[in-house]
C-alpha positions as CSV (number, residue, x, y, z in Angstrom):
1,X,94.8,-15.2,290.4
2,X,91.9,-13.3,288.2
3,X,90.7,-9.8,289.0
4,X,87.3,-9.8,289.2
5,X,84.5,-6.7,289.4
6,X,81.8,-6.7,291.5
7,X,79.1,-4.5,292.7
8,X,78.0,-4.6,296.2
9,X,76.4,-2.4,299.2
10,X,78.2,0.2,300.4
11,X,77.6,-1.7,304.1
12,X,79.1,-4.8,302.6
13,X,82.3,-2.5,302.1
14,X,81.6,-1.0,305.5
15,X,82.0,-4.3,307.0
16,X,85.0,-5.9,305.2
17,X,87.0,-2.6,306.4
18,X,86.0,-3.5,309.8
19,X,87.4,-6.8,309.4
20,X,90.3,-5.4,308.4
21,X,90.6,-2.7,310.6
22,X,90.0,-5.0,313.7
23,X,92.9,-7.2,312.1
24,X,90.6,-10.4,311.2
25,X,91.7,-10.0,307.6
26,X,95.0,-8.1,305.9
27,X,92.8,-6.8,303.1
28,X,89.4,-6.6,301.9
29,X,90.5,-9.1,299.0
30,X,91.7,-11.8,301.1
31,X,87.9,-11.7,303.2
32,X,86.0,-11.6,300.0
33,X,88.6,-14.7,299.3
34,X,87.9,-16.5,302.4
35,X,84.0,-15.8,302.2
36,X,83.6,-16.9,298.4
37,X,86.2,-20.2,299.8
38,X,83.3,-20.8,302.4
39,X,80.5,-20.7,299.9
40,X,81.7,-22.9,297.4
41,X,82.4,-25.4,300.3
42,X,78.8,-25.2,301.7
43,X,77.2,-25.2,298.5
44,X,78.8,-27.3,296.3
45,X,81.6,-29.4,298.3
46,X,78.8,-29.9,300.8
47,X,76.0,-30.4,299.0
48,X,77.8,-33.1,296.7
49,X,78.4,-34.9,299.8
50,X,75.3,-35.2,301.3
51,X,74.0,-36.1,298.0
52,X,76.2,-38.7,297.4
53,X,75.2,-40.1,300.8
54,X,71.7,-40.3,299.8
55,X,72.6,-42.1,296.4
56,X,74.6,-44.6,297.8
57,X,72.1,-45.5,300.8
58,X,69.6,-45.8,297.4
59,X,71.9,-48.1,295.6
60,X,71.9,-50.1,298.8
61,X,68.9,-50.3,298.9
62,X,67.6,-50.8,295.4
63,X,70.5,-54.2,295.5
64,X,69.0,-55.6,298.7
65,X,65.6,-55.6,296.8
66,X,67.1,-56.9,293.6
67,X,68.4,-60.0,296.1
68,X,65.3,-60.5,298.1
69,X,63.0,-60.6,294.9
């Protein structure tokens, strides 16, 4: 794993020692883990997918034109 620095609200911090402190997470690193994990999905994973989808249904379409013409 790589260290990284970053600068963030001191109510961010606030927060991830809650989540630790009510036992959610063992450490702050491992929620700042899981939370970038969960924004990479969403935005890129995700995203990819659903663009995909809308490329493929275009394909379709653009072939069944290409046969009908």
């Amino acid at each position: 794993m790589k260290t990284i620095s970053v600068n963030v609200p001191e109510t961010f911090v606030k927060g991830l020692e809650d989540l630790v402190q009510k036992g959610m997470y063992a450490n702050r690193s491992e929620a700042i883990r899981v939370a970038i994990r969960d924004l990479l999905k969403r935005e890129l994973y995700e995203t990819e997918v659903s663009y995909n989808s809308v490329r493929d249904k275009n394909e379709k379409y653009v072939k069944e034109e290409i046969v009908t013409i």
